[in-house]
N, C-alpha and C positions, 0 to 999 in steps of 0.2 A: 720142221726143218730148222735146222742152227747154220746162222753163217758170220763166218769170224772177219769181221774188217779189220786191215790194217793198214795204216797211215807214216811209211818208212823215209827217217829222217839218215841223213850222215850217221847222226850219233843219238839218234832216239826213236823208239817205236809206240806212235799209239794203236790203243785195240780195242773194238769192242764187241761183244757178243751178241747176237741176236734171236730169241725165237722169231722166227718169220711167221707164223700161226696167228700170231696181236702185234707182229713189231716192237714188239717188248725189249728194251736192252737188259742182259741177264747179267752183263756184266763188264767194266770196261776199267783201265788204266793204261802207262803208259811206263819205258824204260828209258831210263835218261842216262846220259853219259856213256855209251856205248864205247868199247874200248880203252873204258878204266879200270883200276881195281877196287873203285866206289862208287859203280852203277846202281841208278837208283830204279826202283822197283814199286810202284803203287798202284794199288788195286780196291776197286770199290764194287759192289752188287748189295742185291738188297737183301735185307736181314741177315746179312755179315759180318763177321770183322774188318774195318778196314784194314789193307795190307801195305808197310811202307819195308823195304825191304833195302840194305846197301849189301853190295856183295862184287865179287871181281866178275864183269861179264864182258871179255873182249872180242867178240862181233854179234852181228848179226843172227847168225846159225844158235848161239847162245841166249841170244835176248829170244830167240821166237818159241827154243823150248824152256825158260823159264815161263815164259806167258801160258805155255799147255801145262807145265808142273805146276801151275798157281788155278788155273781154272777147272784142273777135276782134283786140288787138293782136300781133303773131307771135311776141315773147319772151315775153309772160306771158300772152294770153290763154289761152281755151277753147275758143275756136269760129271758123271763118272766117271767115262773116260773120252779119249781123246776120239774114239769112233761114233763118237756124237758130234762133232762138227764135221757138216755135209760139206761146205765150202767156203774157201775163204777169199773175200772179194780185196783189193788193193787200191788206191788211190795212186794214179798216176801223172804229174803235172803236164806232161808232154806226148801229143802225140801225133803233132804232124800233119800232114794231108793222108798219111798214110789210115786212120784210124779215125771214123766218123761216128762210131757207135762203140760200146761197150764190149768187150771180148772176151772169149774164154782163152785161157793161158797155153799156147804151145813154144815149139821152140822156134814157128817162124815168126812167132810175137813177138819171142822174148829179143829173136835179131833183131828185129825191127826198132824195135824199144831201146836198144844199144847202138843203134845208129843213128839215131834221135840224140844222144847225147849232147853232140855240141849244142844245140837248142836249147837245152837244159840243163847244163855240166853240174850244179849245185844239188838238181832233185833227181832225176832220170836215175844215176848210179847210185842214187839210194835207194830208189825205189827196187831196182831190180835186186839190191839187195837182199830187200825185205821179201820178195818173191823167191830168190833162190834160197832162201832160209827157210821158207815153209816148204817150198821141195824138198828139202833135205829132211826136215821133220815131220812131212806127211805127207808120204811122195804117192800116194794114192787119192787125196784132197782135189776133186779139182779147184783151179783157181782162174778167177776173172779180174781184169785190170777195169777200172773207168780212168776217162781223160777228162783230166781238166779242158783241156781245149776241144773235146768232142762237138759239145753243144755247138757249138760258134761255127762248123764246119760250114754250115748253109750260108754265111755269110759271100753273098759275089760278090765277082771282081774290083766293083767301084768299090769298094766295102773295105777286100782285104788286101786290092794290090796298092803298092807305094810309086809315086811319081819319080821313079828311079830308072835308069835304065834297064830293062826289061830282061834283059841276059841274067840278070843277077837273081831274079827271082829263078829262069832256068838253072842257072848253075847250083844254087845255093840254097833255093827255097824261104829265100827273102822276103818275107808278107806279114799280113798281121794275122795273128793266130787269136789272140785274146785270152785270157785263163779266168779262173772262176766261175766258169761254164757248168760246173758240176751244181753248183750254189745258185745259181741263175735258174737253170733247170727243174732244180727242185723247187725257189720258190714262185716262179711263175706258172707250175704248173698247182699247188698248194692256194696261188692266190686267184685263178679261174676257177678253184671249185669251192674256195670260198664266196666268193661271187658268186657259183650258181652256172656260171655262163660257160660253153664251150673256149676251152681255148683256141680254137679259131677263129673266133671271132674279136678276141681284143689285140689291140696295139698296148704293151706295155714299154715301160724305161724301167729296168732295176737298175737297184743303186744297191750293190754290195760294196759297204760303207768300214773299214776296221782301220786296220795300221796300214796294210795293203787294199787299195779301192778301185772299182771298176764298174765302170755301168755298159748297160747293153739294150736296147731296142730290139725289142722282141716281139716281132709280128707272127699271129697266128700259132706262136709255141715255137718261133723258128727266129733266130738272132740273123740280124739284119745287118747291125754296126753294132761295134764294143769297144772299148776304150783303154784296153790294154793291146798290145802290137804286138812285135816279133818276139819280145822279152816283156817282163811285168812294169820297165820302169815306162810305158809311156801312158799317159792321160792324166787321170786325175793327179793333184796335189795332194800326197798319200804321210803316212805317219817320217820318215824317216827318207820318200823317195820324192824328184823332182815332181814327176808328171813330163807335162809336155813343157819344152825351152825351143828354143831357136837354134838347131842343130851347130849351127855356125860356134855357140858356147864353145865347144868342145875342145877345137885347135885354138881358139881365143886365149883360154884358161890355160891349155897346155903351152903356151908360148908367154904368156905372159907372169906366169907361177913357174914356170920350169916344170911340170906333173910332169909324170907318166900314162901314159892311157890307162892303164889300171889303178893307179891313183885316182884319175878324173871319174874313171867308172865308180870305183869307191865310193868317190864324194857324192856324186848322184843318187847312187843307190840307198846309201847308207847314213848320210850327214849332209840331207838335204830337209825337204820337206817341210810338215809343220815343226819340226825338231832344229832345223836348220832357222825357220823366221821367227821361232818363239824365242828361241835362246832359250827354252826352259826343256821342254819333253814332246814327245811323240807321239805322249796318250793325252786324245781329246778329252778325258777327264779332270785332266791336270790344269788341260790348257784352258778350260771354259772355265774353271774354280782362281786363276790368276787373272784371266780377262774379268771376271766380275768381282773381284776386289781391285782392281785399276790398274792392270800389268798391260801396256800401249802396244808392246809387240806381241802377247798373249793374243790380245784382242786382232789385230794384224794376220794374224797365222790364222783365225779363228773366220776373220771375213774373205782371205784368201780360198781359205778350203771352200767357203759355201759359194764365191762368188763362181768359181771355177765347175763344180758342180753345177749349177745353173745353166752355167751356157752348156754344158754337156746336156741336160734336159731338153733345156729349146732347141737345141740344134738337132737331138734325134727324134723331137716332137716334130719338126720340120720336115726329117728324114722321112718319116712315116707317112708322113701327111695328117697329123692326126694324134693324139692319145686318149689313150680310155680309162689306162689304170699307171698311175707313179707308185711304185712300194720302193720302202727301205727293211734292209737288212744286213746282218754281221753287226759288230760290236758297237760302233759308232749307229747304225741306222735304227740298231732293235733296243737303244739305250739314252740316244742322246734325245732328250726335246727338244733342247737350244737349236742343236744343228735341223732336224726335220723343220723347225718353225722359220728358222732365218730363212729353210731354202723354200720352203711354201709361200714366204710372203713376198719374195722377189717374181714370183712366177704366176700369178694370178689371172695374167691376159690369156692363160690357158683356161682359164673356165675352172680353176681348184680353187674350192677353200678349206681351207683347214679348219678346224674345231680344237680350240686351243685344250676342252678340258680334256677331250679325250686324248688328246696330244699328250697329255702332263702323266696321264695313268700307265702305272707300269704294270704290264700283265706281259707272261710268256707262252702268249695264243698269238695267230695269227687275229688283226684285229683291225677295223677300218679305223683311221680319225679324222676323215673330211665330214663336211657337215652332209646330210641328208640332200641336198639340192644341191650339190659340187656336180660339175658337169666329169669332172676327172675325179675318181676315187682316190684315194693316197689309203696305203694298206701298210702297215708293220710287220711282216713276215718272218718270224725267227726263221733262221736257216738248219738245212739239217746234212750237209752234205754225205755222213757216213751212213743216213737211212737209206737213201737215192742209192751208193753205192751198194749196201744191202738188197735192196728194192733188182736192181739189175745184176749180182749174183745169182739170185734166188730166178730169174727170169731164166736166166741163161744155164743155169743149171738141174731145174726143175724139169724135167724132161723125163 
């Protein structure tokens, strides 16, 4: 069985193909600039040509049959034809209290999913996008949505309600939702069997670590507390986003800058972060290579992000009553040492120690690097969110 993921932006679509049979990806790229007349087209699989392709592609409906005319074409595709892909699974940011699990596609989903909008005005109406576009190009396909915010559904009331008056969550469905639940998912369930152990029986913290970061307390394969809220900007101190302020900021800045609320929202989201206290960039690459030639607010940005992480550990170490296993993963967590090592050494009354050499190796395995007698394991987990997505396609429509 082949199932085609895709991951629908505004103005870009990624894909990739999979035999479900090894999990094998057959084949995968991505279109950019969607509704221009120099959309771009790139295409990779194995023992192929790679494909970059510019060409005029002005929506959706267009980009999803260039990606079927590129994968059963006879020099570089994958497949004969297009009645070789059984199903194709979607990546959905948003999905409410409405959606606790992974779905197959109807049209009382797709309402649902379009009521969800204002939740997610940025990704929701991309996504359905990319779903009405493969309707349109293979309208016999079934198709399955995963939510980012499924995982986290189990999260109770203490968890996901906010100290607000209570009507507002009735009226409006004001809570904390959490995203990156798909990535969460996958690698706490990747890092119990690496381990050996039932996920039932650990209390983990992942730290999905990148430009956007989130962690989660994950008891028994079931997310307890997460550290992103109603929208992505709350918790951690992220590439370009506040994290958590003192709500109070908000009218402060607007009164005393003159903003707009869409201005201040801007600032926060966009030209905050570690971008905002480095005064240099947003990628912690950048910023640990200025901190260690002697850039003060590199280094600043750099003990910010870890210190703030920290207390998100102890506090959901707390929550649990307990940890068994810390893993890091996404770009920061599956890449950085500097950052894993500053935050293992602040954290030690937990019973973790780290093992510096293993810390320093770079492998793209799931892999432990606390020492052998660490009471907490600490695990590097690459993340795989479009296999998981794969993974519950093939579930749901394997029947």
């Amino acid at each position: 069985m082949k199932v085609l993921v895709i991951n629908a932006g505004s103005s870009s679509l990624k894909y990739q193909l999979y035999n479900m049979m090894d999990e094998s990806v057959l084949a995968s790229g991505r279109v950019e600039r969607i509704g221009m007349d120099s959309s771009i087209v790139t295409h990779e699989s194995a023992n192929k040509p790679e494909v970059r392709d510019v060409r005029e592609i002005l929506d959706h409906v267009t980009a999803v049959k260039r990606v079927i005319d590129i994968l059963v074409h006879p020099d570089f595709g994958v497949i004969t034809s297009m009645s070789e892909i059984d199903a194709v699974g979607h990546r959905v940011v948003h999905g409410g209290e409405a959606f606790k699990h992974s779905v197959i596609v109807t049209q009382e989903v797709k309402a649902e999913i379009k009521r969800l909008f204002d939740l997610a005005p940025l990704h929701n109406p991309a996504h359905m996008m990319g779903i009405n576009a493969v309707e349109t190009n293979m309208p016999n396909v079934p198709q399955v949505v995963v939510f980012d915010t499924a995982f986290h559904q189990t999260m109770p009331e203490t968890s996901y309600l906010y100290p607000i008056p209570k009507v507002l969550y009735r009226r409006h469905k004001i809570r904390r939702y959490g995203f990156h639940g798909t990535s969460h998912a996958y690698v706490s369930g990747e890092a119990a069997r690496f381990l050996g152990k039932p996920i039932e029986s650990l209390k983990m913290v992942s730290c999905h670590i990148g430009n956007g970061a989130s962690c989660a307390a994950i008891v028994g394969g079931k997310t307890l507390d997460t550290s992103m809220g109603m929208t992505p900007l709350e918790g951690l101190m992220m590439g370009t986003r506040s994290g958590d302020i003192d709500p109070a900021i908000v009218p402060f800045v607007i009164n005393k800058e003159e903003l707009t609320l869409s201005e201040v929202n801007s600032m926060l989201n966009k030209h905050s972060g570690m971008q905002a206290i480095s005064g240099l960039s947003s990628d912690m690459r950048e910023i640990d290579e200025a901190m260690n030639a002697g850039d003060a607010n590199a280094k600043l940005a750099f003990d910010m992000f870890v210190y703030r992480l920290r207390k998100y550990i102890g506090a959901y170490a707390a929550a649990m009553n307990g940890i068994d296993v810390l893993l890091f993963t996404a770009g920061i967590g599956e890449n950085s040492a500097s950052v894993r090592r500053a935050v293992c050494e602040g954290i030690t009354f937990l019973g973790l120690e780290l093992d510096d050499a293993l810390n320093t190796e770079r492998k793209k395995t799931v892999r432990e690097i606390s020492k052998p007698d660490s009471r907490v394991k600490v695990l590097v987990v690459p993340t795989n969110e479009e296999l998981l997505i794969a993974r519950d396609t093939y579930k749901l429509t394997n029947v």
